[in-house]
N, CA, C and O of each residue as an XYZ file, in Angstrom:
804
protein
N      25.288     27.250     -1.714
C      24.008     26.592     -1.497
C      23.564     25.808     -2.735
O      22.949     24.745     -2.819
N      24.042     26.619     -3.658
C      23.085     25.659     -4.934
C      24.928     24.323     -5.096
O      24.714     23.158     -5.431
N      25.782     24.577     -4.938
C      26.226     23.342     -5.157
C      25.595     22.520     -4.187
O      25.369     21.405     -4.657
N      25.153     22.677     -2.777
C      24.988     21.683     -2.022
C      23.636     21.400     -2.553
O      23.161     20.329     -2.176
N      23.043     21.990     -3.200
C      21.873     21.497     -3.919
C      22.039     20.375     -4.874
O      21.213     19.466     -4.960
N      23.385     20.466     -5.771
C      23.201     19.929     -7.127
C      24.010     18.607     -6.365
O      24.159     17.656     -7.132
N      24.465     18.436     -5.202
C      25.407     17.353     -5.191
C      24.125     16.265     -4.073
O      24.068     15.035     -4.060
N      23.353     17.129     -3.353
C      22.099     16.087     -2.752
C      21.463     15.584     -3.864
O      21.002     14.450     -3.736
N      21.248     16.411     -5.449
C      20.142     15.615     -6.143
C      21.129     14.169     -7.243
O      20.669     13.372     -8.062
N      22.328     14.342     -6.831
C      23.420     13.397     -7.242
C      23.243     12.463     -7.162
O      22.997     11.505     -7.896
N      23.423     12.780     -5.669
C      23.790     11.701     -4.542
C      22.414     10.540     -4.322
O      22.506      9.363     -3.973
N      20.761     11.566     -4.758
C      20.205     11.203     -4.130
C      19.537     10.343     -5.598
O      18.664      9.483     -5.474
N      20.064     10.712     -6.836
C      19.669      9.860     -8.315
C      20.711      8.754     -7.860
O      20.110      7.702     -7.640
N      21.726      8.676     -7.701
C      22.553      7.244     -7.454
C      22.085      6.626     -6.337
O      22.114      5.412     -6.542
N      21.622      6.906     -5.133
C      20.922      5.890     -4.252
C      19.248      5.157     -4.676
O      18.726      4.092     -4.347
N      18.777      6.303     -5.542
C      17.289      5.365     -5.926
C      17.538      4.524     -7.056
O      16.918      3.476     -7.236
N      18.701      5.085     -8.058
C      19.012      3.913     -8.957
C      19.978      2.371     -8.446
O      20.055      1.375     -9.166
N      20.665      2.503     -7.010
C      20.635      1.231     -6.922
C      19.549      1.148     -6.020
O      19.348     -0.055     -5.851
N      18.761      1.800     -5.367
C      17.666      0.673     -4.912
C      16.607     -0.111     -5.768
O      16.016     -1.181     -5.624
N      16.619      0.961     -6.800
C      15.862      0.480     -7.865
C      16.467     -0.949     -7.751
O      16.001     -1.754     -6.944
N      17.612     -1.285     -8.646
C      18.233     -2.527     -8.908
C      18.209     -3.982     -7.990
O      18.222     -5.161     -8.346
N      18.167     -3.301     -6.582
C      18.016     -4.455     -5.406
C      16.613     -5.019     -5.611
O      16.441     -6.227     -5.776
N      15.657     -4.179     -5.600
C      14.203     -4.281     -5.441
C      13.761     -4.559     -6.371
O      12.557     -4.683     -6.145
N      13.970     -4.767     -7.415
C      13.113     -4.899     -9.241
C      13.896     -6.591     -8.572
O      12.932     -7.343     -8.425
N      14.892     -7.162     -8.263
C      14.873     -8.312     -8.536
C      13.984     -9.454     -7.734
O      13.823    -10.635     -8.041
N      13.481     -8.748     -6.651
C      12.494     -9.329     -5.673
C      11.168     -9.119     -6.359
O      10.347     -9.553     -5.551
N      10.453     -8.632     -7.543
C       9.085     -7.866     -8.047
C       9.473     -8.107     -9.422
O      10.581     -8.091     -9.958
N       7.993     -8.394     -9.993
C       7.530     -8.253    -11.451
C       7.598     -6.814    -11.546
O       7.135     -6.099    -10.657
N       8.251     -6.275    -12.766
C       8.205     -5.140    -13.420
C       7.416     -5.259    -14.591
O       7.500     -6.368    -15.119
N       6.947     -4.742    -14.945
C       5.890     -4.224    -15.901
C       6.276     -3.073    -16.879
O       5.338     -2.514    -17.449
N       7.603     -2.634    -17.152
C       8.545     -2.074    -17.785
C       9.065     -1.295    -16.832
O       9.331     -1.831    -15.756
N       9.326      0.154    -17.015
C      10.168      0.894    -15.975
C       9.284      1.213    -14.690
O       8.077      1.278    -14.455
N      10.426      1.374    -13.996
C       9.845      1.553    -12.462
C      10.472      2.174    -11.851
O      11.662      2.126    -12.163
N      10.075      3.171    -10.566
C      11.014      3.979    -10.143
C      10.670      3.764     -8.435
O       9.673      4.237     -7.889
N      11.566      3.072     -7.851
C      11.658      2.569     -6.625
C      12.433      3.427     -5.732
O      13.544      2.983     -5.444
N      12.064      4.688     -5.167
C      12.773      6.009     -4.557
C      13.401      5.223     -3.498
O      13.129      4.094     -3.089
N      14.466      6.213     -3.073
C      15.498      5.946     -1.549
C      14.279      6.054     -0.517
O      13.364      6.877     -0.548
N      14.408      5.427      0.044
C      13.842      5.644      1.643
C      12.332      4.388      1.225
O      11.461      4.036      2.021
N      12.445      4.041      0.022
C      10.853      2.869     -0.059
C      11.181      1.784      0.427
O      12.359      1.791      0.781
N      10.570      0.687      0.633
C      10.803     -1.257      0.535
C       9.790     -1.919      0.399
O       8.667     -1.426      0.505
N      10.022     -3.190      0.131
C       9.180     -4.160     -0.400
C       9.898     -5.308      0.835
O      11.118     -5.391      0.975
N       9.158     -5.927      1.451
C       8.904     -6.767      2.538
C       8.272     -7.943      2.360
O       7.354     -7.944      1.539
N       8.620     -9.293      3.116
C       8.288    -10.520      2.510
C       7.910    -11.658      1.239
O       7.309    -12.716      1.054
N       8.704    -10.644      0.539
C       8.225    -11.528     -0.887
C       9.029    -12.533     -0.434
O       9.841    -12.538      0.491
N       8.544    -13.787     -1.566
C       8.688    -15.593     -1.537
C       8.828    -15.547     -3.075
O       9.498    -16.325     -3.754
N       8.247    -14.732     -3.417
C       8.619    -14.865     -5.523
C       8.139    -13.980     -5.853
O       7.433    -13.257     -5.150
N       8.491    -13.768     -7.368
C       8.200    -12.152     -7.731
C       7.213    -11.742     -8.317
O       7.137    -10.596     -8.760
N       6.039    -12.858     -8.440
C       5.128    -12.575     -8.740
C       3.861    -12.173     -7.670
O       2.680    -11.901     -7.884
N       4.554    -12.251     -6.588
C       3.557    -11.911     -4.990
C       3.389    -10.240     -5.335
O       2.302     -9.741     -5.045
N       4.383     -9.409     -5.915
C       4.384     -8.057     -6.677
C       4.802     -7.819     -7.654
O       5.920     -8.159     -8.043
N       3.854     -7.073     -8.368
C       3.322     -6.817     -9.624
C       3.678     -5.177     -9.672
O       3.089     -4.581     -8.770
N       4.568     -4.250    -10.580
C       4.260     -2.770    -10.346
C       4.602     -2.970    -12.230
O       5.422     -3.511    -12.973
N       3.084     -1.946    -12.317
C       2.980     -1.275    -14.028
C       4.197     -0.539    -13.940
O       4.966     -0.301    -13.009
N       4.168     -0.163    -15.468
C       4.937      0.883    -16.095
C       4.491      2.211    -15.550
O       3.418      2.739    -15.261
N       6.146      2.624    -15.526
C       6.479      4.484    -15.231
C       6.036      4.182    -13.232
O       6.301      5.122    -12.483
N       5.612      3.312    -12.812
C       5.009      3.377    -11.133
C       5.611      3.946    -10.421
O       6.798      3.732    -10.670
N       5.456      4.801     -9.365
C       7.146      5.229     -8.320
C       6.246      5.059     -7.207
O       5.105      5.433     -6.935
N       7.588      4.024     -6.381
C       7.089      3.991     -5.224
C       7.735      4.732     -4.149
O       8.909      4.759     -4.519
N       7.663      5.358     -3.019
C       8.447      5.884     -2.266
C       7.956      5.637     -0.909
O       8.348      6.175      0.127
N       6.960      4.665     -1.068
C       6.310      4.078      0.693
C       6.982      2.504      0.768
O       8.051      2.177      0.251
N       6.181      1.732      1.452
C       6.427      0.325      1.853
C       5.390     -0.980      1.109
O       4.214     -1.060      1.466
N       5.763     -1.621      0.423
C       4.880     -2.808      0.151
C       5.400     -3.915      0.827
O       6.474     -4.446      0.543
N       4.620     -4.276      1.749
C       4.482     -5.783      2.846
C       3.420     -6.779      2.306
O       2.242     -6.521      2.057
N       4.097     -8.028      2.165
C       2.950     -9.485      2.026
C       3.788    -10.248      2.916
O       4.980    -10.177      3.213
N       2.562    -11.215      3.358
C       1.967    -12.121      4.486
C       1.662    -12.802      3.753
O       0.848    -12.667      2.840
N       2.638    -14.133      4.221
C       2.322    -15.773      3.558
C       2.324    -15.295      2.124
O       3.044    -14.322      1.905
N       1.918    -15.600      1.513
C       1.180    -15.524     -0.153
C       0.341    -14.601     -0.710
O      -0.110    -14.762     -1.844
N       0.008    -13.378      0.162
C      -0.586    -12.229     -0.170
C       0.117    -11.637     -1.272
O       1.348    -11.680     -1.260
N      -0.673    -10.929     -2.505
C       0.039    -10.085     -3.435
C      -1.000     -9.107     -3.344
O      -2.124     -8.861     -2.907
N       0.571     -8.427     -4.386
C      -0.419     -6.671     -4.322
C       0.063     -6.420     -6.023
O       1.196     -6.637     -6.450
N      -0.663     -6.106     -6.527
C      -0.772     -5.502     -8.045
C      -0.958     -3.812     -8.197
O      -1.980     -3.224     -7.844
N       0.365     -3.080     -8.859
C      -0.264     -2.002     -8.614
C       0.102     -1.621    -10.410
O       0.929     -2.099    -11.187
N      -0.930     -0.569    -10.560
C      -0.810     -0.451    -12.420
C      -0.161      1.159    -12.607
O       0.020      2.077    -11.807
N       0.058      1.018    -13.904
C       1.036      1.803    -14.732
C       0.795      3.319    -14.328
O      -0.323      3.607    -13.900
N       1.720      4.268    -14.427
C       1.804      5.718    -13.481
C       0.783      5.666    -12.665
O      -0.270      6.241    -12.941
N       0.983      4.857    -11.367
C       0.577      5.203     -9.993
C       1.541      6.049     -9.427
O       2.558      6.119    -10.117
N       1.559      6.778     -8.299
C       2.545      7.302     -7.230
C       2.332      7.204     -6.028
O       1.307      7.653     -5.515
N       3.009      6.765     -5.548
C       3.158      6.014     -3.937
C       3.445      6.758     -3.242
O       4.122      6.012     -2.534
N       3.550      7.979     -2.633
C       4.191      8.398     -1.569
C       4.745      8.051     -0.248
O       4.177      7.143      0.359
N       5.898      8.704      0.368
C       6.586      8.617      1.496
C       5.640      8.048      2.770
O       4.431      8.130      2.983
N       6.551      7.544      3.382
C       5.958      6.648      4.553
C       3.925      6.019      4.412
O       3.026      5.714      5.195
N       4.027      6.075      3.648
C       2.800      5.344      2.916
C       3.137      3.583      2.766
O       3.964      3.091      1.999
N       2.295      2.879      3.670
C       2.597      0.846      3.702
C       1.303      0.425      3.418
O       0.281      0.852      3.956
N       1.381     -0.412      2.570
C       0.346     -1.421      1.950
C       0.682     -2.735      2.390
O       1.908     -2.783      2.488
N       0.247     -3.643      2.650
C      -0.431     -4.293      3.327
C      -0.867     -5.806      2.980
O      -1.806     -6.048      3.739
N      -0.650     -6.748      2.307
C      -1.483     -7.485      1.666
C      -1.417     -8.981      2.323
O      -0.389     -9.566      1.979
N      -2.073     -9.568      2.989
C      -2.167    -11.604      3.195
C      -2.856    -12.044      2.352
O      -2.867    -13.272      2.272
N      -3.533    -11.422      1.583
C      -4.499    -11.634      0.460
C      -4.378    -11.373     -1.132
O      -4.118    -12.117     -2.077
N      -4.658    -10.090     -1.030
C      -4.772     -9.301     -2.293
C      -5.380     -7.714     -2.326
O      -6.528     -7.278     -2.251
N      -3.868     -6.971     -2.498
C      -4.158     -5.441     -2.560
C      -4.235     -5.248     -4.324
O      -3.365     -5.792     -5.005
N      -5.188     -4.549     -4.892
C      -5.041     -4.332     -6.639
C      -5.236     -2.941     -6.526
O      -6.068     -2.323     -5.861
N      -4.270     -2.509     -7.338
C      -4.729     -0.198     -7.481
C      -4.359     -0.408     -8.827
O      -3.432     -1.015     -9.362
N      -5.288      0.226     -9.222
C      -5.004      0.641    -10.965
C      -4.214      1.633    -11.671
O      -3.125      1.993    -11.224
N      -4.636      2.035    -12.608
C      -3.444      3.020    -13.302
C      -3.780      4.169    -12.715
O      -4.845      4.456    -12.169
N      -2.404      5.088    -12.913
C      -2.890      6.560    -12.959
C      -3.186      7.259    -11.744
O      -3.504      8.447    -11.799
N      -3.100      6.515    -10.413
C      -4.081      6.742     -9.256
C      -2.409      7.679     -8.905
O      -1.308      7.657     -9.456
N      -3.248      8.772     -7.166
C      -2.343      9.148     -6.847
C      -2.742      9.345     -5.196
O      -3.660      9.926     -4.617
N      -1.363      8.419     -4.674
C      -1.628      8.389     -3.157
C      -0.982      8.542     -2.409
O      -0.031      7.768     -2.295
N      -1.133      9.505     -1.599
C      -0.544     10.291     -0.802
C       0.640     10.019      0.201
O       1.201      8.927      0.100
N       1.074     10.909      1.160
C       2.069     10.172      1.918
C       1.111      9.973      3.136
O      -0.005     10.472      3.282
N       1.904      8.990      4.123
C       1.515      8.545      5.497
C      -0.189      7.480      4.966
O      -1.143      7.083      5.635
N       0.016      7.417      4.103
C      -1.552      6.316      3.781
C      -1.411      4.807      4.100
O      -0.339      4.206      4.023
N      -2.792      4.153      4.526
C      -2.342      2.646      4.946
C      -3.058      2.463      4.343
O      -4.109      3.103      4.357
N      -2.704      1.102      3.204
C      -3.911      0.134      3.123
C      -3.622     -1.053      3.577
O      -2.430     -1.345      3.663
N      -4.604     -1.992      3.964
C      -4.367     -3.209      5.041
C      -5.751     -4.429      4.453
O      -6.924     -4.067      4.540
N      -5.511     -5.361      4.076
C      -6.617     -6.156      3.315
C      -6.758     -7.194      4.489
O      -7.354     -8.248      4.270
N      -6.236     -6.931      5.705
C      -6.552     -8.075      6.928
C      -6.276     -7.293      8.290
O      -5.546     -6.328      8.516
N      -7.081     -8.015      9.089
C      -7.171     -7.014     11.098
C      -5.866     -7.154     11.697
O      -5.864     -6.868     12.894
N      -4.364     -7.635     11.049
C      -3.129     -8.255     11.626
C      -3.351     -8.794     12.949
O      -2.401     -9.438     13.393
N      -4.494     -8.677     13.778
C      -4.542     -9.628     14.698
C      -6.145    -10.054     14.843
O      -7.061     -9.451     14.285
N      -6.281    -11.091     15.615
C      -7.214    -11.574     15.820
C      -8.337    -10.950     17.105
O      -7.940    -11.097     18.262
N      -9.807    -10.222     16.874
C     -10.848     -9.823     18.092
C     -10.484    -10.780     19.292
O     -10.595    -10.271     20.407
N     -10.133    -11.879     19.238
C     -10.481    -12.903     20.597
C      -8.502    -12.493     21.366
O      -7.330    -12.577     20.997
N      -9.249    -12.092     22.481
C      -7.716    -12.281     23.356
C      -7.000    -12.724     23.411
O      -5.920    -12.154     23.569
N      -7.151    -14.489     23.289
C      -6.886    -15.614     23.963
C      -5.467    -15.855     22.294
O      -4.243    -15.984     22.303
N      -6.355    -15.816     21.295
C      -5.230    -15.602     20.216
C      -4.659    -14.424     20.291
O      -3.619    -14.708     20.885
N      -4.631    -13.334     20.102
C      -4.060    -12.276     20.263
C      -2.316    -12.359     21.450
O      -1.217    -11.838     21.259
N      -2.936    -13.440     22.845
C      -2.070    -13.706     23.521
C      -0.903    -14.864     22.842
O       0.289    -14.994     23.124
N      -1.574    -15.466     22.057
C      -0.452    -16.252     21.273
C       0.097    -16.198     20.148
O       0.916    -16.958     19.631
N      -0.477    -15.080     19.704
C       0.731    -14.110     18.495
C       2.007    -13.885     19.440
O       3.086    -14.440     19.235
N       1.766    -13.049     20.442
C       2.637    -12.573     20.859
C       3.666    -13.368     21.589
O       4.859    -13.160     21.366
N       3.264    -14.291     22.472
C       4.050    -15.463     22.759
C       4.709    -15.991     22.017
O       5.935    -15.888     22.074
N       3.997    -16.812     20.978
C       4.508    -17.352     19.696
C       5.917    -16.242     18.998
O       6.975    -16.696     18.562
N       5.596    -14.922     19.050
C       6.235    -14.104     18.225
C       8.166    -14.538     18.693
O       8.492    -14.881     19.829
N       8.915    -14.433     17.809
C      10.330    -15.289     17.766
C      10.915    -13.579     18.473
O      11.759    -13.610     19.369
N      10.561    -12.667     18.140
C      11.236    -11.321     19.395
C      11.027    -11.419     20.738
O      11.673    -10.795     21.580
N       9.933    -12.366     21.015
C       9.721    -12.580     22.507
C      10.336    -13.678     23.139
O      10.163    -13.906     24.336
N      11.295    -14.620     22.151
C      11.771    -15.472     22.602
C      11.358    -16.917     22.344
O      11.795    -17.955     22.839
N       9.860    -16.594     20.925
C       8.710    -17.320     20.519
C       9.693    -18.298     19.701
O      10.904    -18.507     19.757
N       8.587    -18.829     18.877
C       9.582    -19.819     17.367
C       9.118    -19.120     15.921
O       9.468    -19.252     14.748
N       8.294    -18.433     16.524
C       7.617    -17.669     15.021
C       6.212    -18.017     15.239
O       5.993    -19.070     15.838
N       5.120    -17.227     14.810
C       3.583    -17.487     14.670
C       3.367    -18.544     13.925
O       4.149    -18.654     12.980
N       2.529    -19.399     14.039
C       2.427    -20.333     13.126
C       1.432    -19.957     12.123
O       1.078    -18.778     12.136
N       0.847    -20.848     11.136
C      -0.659    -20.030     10.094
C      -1.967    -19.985     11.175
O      -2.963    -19.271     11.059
N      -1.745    -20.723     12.003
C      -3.523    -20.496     12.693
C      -3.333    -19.878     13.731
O      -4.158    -20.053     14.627
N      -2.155    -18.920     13.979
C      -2.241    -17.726     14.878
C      -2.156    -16.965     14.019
O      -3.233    -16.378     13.919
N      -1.107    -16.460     12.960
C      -1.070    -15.462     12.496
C      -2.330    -15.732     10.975
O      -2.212    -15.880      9.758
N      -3.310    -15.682     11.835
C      -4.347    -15.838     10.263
C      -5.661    -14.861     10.923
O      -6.561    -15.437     11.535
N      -5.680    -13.779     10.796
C      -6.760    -12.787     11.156
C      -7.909    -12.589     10.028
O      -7.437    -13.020      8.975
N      -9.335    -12.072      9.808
C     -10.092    -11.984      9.106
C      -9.048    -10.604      7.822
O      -8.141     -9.790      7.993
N      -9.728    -10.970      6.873
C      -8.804    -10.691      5.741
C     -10.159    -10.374      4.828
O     -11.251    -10.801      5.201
N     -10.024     -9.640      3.674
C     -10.648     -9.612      2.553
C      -9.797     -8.915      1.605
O      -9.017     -8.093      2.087
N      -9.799     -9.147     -0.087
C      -9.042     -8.158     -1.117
C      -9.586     -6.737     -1.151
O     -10.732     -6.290     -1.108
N      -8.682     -6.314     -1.220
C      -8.577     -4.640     -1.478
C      -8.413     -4.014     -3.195
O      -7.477     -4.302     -3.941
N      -9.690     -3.024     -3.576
C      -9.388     -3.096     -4.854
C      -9.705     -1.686     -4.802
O     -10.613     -1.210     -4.121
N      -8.572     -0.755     -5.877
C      -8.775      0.375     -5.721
C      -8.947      0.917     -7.310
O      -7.800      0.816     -7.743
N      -9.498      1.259     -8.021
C      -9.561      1.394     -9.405
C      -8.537      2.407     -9.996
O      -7.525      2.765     -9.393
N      -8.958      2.901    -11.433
C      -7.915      4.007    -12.242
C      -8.419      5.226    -11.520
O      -9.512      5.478    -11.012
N      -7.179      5.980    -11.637
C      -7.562      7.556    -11.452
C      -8.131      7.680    -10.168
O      -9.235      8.222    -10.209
N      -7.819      7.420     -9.252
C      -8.430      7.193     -7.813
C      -7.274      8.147     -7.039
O      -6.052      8.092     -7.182
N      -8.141      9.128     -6.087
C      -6.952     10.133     -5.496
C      -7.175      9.782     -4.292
O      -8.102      9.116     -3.832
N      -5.979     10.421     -3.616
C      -6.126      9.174     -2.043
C      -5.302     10.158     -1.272
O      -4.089     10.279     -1.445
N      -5.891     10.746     -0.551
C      -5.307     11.777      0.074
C      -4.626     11.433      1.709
O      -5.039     10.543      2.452
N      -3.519     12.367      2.005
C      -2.789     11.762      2.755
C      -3.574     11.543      4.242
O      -4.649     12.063      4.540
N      -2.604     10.460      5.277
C      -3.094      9.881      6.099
C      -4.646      8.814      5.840
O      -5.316      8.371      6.773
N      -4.858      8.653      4.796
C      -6.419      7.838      4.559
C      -5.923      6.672      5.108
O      -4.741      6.349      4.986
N      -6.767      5.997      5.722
C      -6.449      4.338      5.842
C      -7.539      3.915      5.184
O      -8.565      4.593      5.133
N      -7.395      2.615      4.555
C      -8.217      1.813      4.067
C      -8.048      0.196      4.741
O      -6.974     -0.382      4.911
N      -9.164     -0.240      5.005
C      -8.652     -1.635      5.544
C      -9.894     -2.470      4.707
O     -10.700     -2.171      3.826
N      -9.578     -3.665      5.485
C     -10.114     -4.569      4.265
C     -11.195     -4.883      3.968
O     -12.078     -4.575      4.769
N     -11.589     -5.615      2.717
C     -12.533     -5.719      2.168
C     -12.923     -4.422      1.085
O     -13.813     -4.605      0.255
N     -12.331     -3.357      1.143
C     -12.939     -2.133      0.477
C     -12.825     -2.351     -1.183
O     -12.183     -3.327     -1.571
N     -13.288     -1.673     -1.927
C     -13.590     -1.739     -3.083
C     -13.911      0.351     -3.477
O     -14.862      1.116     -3.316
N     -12.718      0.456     -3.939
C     -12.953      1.480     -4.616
C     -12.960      2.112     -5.989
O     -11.910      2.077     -6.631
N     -14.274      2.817     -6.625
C     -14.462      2.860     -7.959
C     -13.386      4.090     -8.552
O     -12.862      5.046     -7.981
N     -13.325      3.620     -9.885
C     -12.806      4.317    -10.886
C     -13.131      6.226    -10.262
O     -14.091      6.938     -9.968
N     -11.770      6.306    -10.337
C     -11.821      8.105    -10.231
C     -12.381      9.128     -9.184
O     -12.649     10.328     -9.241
N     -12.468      7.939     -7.968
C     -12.988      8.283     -6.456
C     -11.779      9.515     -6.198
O     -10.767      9.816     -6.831
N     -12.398     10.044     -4.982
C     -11.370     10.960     -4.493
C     -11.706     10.487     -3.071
O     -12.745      9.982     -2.645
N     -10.586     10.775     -2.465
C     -10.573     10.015     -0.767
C      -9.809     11.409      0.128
O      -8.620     11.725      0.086
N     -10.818     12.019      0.845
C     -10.342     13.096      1.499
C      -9.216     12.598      2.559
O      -9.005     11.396      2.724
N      -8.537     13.565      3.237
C      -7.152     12.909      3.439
C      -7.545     13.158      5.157
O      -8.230     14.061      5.637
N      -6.933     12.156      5.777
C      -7.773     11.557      7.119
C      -8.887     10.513      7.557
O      -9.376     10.103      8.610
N      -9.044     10.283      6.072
C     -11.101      9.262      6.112
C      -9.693      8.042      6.555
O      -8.495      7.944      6.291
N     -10.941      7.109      7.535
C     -10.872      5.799      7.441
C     -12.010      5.175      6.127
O     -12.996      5.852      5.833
N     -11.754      3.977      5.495
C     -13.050      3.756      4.751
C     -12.873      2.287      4.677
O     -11.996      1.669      4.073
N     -14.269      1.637      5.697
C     -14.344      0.612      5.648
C     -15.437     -0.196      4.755
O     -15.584     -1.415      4.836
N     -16.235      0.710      3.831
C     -17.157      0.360      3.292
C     -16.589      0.860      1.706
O     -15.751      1.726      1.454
N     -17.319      0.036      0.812
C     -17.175      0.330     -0.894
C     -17.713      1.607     -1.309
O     -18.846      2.017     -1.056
N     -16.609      2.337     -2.114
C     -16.451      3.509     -2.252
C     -17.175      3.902     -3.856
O     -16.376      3.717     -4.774
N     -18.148      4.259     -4.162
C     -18.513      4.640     -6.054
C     -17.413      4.610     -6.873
O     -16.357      4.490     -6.251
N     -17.320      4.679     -8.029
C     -16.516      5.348     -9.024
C     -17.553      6.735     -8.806
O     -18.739      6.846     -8.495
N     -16.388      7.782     -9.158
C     -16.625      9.585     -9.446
C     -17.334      9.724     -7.881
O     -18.484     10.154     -7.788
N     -16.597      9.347     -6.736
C     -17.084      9.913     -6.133
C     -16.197     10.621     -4.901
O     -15.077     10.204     -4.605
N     -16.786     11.647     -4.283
C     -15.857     12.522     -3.110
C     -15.582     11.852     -1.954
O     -16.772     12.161     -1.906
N     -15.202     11.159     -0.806
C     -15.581     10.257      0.742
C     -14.690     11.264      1.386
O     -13.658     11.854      1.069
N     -15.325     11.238      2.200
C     -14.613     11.857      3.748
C     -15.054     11.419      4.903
O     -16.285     11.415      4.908
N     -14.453     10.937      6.174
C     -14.687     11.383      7.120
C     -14.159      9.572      7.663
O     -13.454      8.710      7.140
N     -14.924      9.657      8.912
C     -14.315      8.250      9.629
C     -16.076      7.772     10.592
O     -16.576      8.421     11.511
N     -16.584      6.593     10.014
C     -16.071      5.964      8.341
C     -16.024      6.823      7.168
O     -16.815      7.757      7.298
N     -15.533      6.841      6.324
C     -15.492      7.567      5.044
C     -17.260      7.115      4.206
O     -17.570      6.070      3.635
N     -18.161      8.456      4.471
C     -18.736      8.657      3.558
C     -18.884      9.375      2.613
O     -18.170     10.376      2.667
N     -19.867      9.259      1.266
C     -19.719     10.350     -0.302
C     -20.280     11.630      0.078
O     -21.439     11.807      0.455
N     -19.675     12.222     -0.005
C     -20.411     13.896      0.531
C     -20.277     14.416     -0.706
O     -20.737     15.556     -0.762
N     -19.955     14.133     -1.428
C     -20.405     14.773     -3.454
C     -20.068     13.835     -4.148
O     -19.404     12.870     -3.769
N     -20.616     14.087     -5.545
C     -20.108     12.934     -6.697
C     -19.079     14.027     -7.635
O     -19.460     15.197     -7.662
N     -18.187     13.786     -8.165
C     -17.443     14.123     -9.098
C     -18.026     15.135    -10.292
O     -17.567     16.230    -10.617
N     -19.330     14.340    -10.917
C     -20.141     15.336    -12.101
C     -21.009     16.412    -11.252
O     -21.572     17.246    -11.961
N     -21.187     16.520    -10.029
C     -22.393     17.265     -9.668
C     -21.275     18.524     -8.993
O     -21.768     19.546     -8.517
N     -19.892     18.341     -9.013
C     -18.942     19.370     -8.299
C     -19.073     20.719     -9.204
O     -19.887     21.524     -8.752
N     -18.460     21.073    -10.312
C     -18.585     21.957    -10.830
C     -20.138     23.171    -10.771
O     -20.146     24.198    -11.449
């Protein structure tokens, strides 16, 4: 048992070090980076659409749309099946730590009115489409900003427009469509502050 132990954690340091290698050439690095087996990075056009600080590990999904970037800063941790999101602009700061199965999304990927909604899908090149063009695939959007030291507990979604302060904690399940304090607790769907950070102890 423990060899089959020591030969999965082998096996499994030589598959994140070449994914590392595939994926750092599509992304700005910001010194080392640790890009786990099972992560990806989706639609980049140049490598400045992503940005990852020093020591970062990602082990979820980063997706941009058209010209959307996402900036994420120095020892963040990304967890498993965790996708971000950006047509705009996703920013997370240092230090933060976010969970697995988490979404953040800085746009509605489709449009309230039907009538577009029906011509994404038409349009879409799996249906036999030519591809969406920009004034179908262009849904209401806003940047997503998540500060330092920000904990983000699993399953949270965040969608767009949000703004979250320095050293928030995000109970794990909140949706949060509204701006979040620095030092503060959110839970629920919508995610509101049900404590502040200094008043816990």
């Amino acid at each position: 048992m423990d060899l089959l132990i020591s030969l999965y954690d082998i096996f499994n340091r030589i598959i994140t070090k070449i994914y590392g290698r595939i994926y750092r050439r599509k992304v700005t690095c910001e010194g080392r980076v640790f890009l786990k087996f099972g992560s990806g990075i989706s639609g980049v056009k140049n490598k400045n659409q992503i940005i990852l600080g020093e020591d970062m590990k990602l082990s979820g999904w980063l997706v941009v749309e058209g010209m959307g970037k996402i900036k994420i800063g120095g020892y963040t941790s990304i967890n498993e099946r965790t996708i971000i999101r950006a047509m705009e602009s996703v920013e997370i700061g240092s230090h933060c730590l976010i969970s697995s199965d988490v979404y953040i999304q800085d746009n509605n990927s489709h449009s309230i009115y039907a009538e577009d909604r029906r011509r994404d899908i038409e349009s879409d090149s799996d249906y036999g489409g030519r591809g969406m063009s920009i004034e179908v695939k262009n849904p209401a959007h806003g940047p997503v900003k998540i500060g330092n030291d920000v904990w983000i507990g699993r399953r949270v979604m965040i969608l767009k427009g949000v703004t979250i302060g320095d050293r928030a904690v995000i109970a794990a399940g909140s949706v949060v469509t509204h701006d979040i304090p620095a030092d503060a607790i959110a839970a629920g769907n919508p995610a509101k502050v049900v404590k502040t950070i200094n008043n816990f102890k």
